[in-house]
N, C-alpha and C positions, 0 to 999 in steps of 0.2 A: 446706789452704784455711782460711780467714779473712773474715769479712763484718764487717764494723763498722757497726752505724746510732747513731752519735750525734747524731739527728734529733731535734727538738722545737718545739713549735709555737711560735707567738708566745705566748706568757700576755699573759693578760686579769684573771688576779686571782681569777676565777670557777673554784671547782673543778667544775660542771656544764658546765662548756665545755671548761674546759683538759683533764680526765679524756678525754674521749672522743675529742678530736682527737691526745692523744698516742697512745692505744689504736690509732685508726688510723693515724698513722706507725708503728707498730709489726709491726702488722698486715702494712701493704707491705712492712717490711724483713724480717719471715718469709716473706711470698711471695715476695719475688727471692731471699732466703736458700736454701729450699729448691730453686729449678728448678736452682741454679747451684753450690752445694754439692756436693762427693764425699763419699764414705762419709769419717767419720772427720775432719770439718770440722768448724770452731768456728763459735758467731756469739755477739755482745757486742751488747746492747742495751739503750739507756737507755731508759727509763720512768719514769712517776712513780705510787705505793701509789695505789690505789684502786679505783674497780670495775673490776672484767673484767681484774686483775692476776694472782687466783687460779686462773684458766682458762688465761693467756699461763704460768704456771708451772706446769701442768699438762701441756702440752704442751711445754715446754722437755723437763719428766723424760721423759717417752715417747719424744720423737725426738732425746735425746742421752745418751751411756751414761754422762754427769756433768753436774750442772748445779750453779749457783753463785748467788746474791744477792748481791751487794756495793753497800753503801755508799759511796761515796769520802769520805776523811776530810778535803775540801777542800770537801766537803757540807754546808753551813749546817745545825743542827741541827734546825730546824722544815721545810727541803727536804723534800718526798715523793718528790727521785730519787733511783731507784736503777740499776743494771745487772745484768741477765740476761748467768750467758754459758753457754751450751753447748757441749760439746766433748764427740766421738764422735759428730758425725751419723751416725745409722743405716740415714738413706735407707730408712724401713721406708715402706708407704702409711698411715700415722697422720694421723688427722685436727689436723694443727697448725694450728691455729685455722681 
């Protein structure tokens, strides 16, 4: 299994706005992630560096038995996206976000 969220909000320019509303599409694509996910499933998720990135990767390592950062090299250099992916869901009861 395979989840892809390459969700992202409209930008406004404003990183106290833009931050928390991708946080929260991120958020929803780990809760459909995980109800729908089998053991040993992937999820790929865009984000962008900022608050509450270091918690969304704290719980990536917990509930997957590899987890990745990637930049894509078609990513403007001052971009703050990036992509999460995890692969080996563990299906453990981990508190992912």
């Amino acid at each position: 299994d395979l989840v892809i969220s390459d969700m992202a909000p409209n930008l406004s320019g404003m990183k106290d706005i833009d931050q928390p509303r991708s946080m929260y599409l991120v958020e929803l694509a780990v809760d459909v992630s995980t109800r729908i996910l089998r053991p040993g499933g992937s999820l790929l998720v865009k984000c962008f560096e900022g608050s509450g990135i270091d918690e969304v990767r704290r719980s990536f390592r917990e509930s997957f038995q590899q987890f990745n950062n990637y930049k894509p090299e078609a990513s403007r250099s001052r971009s703050r996206e990036v992509y999460l992916l995890g692969r080996g869901f563990n299906n453990a009861e981990t508190d992912f976000l």
